[in-house]
MDAnalysis code that builds the backbone (N, CA, C; Angstrom):
import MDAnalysis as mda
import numpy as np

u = mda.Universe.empty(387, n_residues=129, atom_resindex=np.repeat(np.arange(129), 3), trajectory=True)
u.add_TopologyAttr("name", ["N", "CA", "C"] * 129)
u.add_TopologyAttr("resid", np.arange(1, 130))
u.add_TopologyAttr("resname", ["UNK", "UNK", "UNK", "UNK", "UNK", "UNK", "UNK", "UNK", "UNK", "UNK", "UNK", "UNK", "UNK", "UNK", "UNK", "UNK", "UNK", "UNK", "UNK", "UNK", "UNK", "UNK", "UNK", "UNK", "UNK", "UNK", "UNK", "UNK", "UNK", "UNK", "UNK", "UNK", "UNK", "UNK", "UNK", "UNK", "UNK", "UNK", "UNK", "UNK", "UNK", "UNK", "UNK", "UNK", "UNK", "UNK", "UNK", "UNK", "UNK", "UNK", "UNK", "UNK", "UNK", "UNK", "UNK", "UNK", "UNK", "UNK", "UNK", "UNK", "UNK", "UNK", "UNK", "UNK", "UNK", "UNK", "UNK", "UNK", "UNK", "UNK", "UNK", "UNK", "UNK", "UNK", "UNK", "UNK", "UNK", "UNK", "UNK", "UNK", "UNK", "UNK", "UNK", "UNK", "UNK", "UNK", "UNK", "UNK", "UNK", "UNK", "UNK", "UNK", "UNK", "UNK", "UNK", "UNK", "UNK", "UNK", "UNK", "UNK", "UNK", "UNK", "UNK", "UNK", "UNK", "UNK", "UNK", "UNK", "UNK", "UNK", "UNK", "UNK", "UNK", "UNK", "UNK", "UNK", "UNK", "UNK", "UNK", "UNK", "UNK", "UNK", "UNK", "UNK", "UNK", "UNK", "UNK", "UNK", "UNK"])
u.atoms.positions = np.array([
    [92.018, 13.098, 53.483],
    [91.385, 14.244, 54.117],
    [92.331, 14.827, 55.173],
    [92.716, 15.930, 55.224],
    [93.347, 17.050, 56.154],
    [92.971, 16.957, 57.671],
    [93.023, 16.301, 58.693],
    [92.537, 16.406, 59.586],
    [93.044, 18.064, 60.447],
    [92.060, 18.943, 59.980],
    [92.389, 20.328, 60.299],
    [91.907, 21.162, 61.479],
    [91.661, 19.952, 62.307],
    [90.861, 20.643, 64.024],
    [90.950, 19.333, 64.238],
    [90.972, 19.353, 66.425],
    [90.717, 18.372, 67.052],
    [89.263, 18.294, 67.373],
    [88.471, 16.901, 67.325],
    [86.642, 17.078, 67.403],
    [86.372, 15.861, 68.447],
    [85.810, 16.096, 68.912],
    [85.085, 15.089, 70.006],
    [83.468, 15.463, 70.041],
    [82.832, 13.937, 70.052],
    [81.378, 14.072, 70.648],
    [81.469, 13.907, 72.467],
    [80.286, 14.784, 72.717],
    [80.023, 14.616, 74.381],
    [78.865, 14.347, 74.757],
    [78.662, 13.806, 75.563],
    [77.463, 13.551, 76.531],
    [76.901, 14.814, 76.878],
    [77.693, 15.708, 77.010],
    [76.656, 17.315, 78.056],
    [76.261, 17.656, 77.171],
    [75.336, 18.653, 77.832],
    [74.568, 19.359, 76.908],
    [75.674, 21.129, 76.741],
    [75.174, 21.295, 75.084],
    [75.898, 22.235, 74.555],
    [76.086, 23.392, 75.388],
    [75.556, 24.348, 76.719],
    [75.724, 25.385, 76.911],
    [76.976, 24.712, 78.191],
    [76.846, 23.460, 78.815],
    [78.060, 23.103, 79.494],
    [78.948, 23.400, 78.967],
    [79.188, 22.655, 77.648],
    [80.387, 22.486, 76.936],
    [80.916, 23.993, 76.903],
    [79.954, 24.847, 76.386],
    [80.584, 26.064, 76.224],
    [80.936, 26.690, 77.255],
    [80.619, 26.541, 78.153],
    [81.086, 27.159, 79.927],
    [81.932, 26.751, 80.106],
    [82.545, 25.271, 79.611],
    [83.836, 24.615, 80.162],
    [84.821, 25.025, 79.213],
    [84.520, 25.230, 77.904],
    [85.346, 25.803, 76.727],
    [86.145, 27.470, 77.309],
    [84.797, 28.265, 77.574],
    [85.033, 29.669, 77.941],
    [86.206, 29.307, 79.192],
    [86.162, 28.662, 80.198],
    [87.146, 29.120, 81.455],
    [88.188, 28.262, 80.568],
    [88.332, 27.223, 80.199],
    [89.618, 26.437, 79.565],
    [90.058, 27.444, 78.858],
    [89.549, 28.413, 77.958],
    [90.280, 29.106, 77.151],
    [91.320, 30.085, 78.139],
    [90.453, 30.621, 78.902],
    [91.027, 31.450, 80.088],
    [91.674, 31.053, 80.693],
    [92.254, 30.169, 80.573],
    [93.468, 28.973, 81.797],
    [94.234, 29.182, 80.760],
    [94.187, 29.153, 79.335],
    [95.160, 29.300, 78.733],
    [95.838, 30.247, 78.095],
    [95.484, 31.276, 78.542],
    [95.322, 32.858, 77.993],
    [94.725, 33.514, 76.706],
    [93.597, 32.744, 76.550],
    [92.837, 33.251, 75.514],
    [91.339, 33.838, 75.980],
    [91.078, 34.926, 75.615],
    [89.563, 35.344, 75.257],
    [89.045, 34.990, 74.446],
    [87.623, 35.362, 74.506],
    [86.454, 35.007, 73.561],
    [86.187, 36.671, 72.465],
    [86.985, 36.495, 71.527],
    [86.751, 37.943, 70.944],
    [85.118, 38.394, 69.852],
    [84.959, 37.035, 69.570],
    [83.718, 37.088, 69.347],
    [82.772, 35.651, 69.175],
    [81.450, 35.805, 69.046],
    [80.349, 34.706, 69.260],
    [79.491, 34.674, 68.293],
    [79.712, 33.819, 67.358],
    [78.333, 33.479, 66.341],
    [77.676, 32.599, 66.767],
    [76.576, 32.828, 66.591],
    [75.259, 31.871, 67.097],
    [74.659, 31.614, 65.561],
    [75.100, 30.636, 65.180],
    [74.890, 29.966, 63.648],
    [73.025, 29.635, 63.427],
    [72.562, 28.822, 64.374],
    [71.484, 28.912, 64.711],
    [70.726, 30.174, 64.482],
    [70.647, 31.119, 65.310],
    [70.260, 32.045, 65.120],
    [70.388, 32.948, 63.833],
    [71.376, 33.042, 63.513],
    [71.930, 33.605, 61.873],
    [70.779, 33.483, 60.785],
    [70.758, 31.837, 60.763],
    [70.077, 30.836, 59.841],
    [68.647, 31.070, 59.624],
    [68.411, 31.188, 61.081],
    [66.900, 31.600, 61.272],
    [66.365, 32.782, 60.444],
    [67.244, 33.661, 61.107],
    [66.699, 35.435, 60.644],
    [66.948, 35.395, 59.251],
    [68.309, 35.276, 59.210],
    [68.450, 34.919, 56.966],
    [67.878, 34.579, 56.029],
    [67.685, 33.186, 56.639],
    [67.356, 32.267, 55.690],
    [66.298, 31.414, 56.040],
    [65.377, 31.846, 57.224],
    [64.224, 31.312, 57.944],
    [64.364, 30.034, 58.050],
    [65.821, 29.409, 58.548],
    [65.722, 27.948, 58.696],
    [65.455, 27.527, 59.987],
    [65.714, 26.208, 59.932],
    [65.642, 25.909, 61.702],
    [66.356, 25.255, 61.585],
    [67.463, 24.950, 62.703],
    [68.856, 23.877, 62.713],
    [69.072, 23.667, 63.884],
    [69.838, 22.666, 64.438],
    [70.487, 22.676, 65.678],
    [71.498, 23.685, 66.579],
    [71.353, 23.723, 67.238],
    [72.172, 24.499, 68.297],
    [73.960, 24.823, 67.491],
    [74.467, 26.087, 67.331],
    [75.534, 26.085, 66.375],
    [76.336, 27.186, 66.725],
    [76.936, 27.410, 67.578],
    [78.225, 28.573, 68.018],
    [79.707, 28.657, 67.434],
    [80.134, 29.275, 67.525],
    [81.477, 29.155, 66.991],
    [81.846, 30.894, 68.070],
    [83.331, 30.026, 68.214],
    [83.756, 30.994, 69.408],
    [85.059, 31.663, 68.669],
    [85.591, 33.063, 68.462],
    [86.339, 33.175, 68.057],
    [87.300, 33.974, 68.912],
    [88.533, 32.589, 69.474],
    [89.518, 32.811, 70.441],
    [90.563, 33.542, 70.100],
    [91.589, 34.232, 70.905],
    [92.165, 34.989, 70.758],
    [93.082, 35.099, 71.951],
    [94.564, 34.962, 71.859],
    [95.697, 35.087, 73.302],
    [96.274, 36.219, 72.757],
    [96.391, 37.449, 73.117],
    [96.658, 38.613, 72.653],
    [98.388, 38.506, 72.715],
    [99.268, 38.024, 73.511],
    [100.069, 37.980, 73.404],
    [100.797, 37.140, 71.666],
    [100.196, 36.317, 71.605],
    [100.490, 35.300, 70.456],
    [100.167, 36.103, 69.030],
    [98.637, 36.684, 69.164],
    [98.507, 37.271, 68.370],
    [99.406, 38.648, 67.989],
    [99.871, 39.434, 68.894],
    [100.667, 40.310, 68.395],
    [101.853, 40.092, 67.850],
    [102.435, 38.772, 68.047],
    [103.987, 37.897, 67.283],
    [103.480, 38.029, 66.263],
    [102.278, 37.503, 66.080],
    [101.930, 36.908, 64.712],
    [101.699, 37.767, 63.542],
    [101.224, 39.042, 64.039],
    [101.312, 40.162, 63.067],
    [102.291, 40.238, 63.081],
    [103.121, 41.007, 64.218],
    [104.757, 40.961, 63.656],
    [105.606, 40.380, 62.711],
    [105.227, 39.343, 62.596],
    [106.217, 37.948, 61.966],
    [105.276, 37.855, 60.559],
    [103.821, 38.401, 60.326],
    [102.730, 38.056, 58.788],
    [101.977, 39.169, 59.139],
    [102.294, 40.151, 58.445],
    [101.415, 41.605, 58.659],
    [99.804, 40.744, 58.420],
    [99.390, 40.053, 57.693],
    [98.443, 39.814, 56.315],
    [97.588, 38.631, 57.350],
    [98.104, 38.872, 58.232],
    [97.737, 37.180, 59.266],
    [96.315, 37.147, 59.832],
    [95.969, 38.353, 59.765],
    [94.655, 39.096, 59.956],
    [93.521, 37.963, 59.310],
    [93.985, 37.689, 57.965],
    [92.928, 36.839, 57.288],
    [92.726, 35.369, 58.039],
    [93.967, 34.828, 58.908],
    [93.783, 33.739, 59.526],
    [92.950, 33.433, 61.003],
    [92.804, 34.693, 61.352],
    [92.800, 34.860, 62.786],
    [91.141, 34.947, 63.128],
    [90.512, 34.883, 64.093],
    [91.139, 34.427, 65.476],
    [91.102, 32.774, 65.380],
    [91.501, 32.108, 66.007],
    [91.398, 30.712, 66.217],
    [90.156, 30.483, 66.974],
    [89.389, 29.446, 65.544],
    [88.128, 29.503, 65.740],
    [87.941, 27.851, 66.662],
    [86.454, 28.139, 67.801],
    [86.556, 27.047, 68.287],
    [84.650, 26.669, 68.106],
    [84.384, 25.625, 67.579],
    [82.774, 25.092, 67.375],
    [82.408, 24.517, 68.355],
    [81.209, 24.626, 68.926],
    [80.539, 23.770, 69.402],
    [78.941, 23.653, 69.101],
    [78.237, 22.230, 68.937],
    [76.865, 22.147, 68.105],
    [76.562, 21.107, 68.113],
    [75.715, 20.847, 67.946],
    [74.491, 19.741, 68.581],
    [74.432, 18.627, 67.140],
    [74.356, 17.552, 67.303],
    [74.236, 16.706, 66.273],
    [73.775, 15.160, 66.898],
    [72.884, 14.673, 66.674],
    [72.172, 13.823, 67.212],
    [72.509, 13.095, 68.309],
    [72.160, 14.162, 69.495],
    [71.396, 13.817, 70.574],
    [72.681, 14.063, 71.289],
    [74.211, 14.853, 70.677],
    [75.304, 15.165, 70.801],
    [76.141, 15.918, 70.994],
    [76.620, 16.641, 71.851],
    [77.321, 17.973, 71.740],
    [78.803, 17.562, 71.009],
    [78.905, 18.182, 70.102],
    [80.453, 17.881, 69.111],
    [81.235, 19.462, 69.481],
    [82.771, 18.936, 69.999],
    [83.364, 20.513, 70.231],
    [84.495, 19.846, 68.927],
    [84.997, 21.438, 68.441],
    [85.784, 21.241, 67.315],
    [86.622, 22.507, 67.963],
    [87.944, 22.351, 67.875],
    [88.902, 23.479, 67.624],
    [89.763, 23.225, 66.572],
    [90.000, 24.686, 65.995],
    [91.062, 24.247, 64.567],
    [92.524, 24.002, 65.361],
    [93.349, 23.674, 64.199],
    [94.486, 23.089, 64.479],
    [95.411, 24.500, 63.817],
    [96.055, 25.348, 64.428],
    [96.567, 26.049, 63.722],
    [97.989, 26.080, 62.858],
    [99.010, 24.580, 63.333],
    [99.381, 24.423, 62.429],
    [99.342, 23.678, 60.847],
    [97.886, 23.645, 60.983],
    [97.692, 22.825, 59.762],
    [96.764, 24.602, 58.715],
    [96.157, 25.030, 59.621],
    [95.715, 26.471, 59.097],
    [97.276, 27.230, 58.742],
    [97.893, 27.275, 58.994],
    [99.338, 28.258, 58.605],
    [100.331, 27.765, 57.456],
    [100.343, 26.478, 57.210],
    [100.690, 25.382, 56.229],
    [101.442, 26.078, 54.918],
    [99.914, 27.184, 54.570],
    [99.768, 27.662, 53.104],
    [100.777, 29.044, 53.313],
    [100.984, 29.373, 54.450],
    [101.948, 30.173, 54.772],
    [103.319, 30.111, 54.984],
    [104.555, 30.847, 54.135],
    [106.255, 30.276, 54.243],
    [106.397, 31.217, 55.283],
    [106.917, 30.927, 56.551],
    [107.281, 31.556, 57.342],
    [107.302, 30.663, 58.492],
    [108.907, 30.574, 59.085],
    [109.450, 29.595, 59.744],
    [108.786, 30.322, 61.196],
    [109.257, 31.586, 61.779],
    [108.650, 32.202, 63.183],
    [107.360, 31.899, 63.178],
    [106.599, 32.103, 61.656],
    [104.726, 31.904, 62.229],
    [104.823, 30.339, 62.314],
    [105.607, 29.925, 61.867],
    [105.240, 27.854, 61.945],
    [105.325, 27.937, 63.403],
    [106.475, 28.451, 64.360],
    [106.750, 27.910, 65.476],
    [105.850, 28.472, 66.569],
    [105.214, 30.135, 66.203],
    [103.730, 29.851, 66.976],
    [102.872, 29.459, 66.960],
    [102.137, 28.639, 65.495],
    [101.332, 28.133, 65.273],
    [101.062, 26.810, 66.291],
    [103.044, 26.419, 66.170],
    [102.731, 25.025, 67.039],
    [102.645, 25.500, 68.866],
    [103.180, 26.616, 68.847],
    [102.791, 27.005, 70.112],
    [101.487, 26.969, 71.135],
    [100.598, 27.734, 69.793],
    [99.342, 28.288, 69.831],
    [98.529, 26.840, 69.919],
    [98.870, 26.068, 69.016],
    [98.145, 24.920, 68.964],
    [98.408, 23.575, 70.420],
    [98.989, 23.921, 70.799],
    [99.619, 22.799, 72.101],
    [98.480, 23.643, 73.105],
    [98.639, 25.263, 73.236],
    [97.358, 25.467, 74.358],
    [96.421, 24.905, 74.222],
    [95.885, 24.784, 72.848],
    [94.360, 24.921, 72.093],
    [94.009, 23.412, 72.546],
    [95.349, 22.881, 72.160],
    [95.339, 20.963, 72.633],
    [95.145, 20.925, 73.888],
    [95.028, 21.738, 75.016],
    [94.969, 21.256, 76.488],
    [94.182, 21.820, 76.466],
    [93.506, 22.993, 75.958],
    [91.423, 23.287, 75.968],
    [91.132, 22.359, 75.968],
    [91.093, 21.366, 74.325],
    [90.508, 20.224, 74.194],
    [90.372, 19.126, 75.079],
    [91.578, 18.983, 75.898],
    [91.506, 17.642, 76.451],
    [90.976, 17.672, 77.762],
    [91.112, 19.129, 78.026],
    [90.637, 19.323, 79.118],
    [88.544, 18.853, 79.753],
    [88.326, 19.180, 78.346],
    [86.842, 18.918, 78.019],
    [86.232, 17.953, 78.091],
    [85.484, 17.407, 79.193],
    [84.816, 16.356, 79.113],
    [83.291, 15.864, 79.359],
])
């Protein structure tokens, strides 16, 4: 199996996690470009009921504009998505790993921001507790 994001379970409860996610991203020069509330989705769709389910879709505008530069098409990869969601009795945060997302891509400049991109994404994570 691909280990293709870093994941940890936590003790806090999920809207912490995401408060501590949101400023960590911002320490590292990323925004929040957009917010699915999976939960909610599920509901209205498909009238389910599920646990608590966000997904944050990050974005360092600087990185991202290399990255078009260097993969016009990069659009389909982007933004670097980060989870957080409830699983028994658990807040689980997930961020992808973006050099394992770029992989399927030949291009030596996007490899070396990927690992760029991914070393911030690694000090979100660890930062999180």
């Amino acid at each position: 199996m691909i280990n293709y994001g870093f994941t940890k379970e936590l003790t806090v409860p999920c809207r912490a996690v995401i408060a501590q996610v949101r400023e960590a991203l911002g320490k590292e020069g990323f925004g929040v470009l957009v917010e699915i509330d999976i939960q909610r989705k599920m509901k209205e769709k498909l009238g389910v009921d599920m646990a608590g389910y966000l997904i944050l879709g990050a974005c360092n505008p600087p990185y991202a504009y290399q990255a078009i530069l260097a993969e016009e098409n990069i659009g389909l990869m982007l933004p670097c998505n980060v989870a957080v969601y409830e699983k028994n009795n658990m807040t689980v945060l997930a961020i992808v790993r973006p050099t394992v997302a770029m992989q399927m891509i030949d291009n030596m400049e996007l490899k070396k921001l990927a690992e760029a991109i991914e070393e911030k994404l690694k000090a979100v994570f660890d930062s999180i507790k």
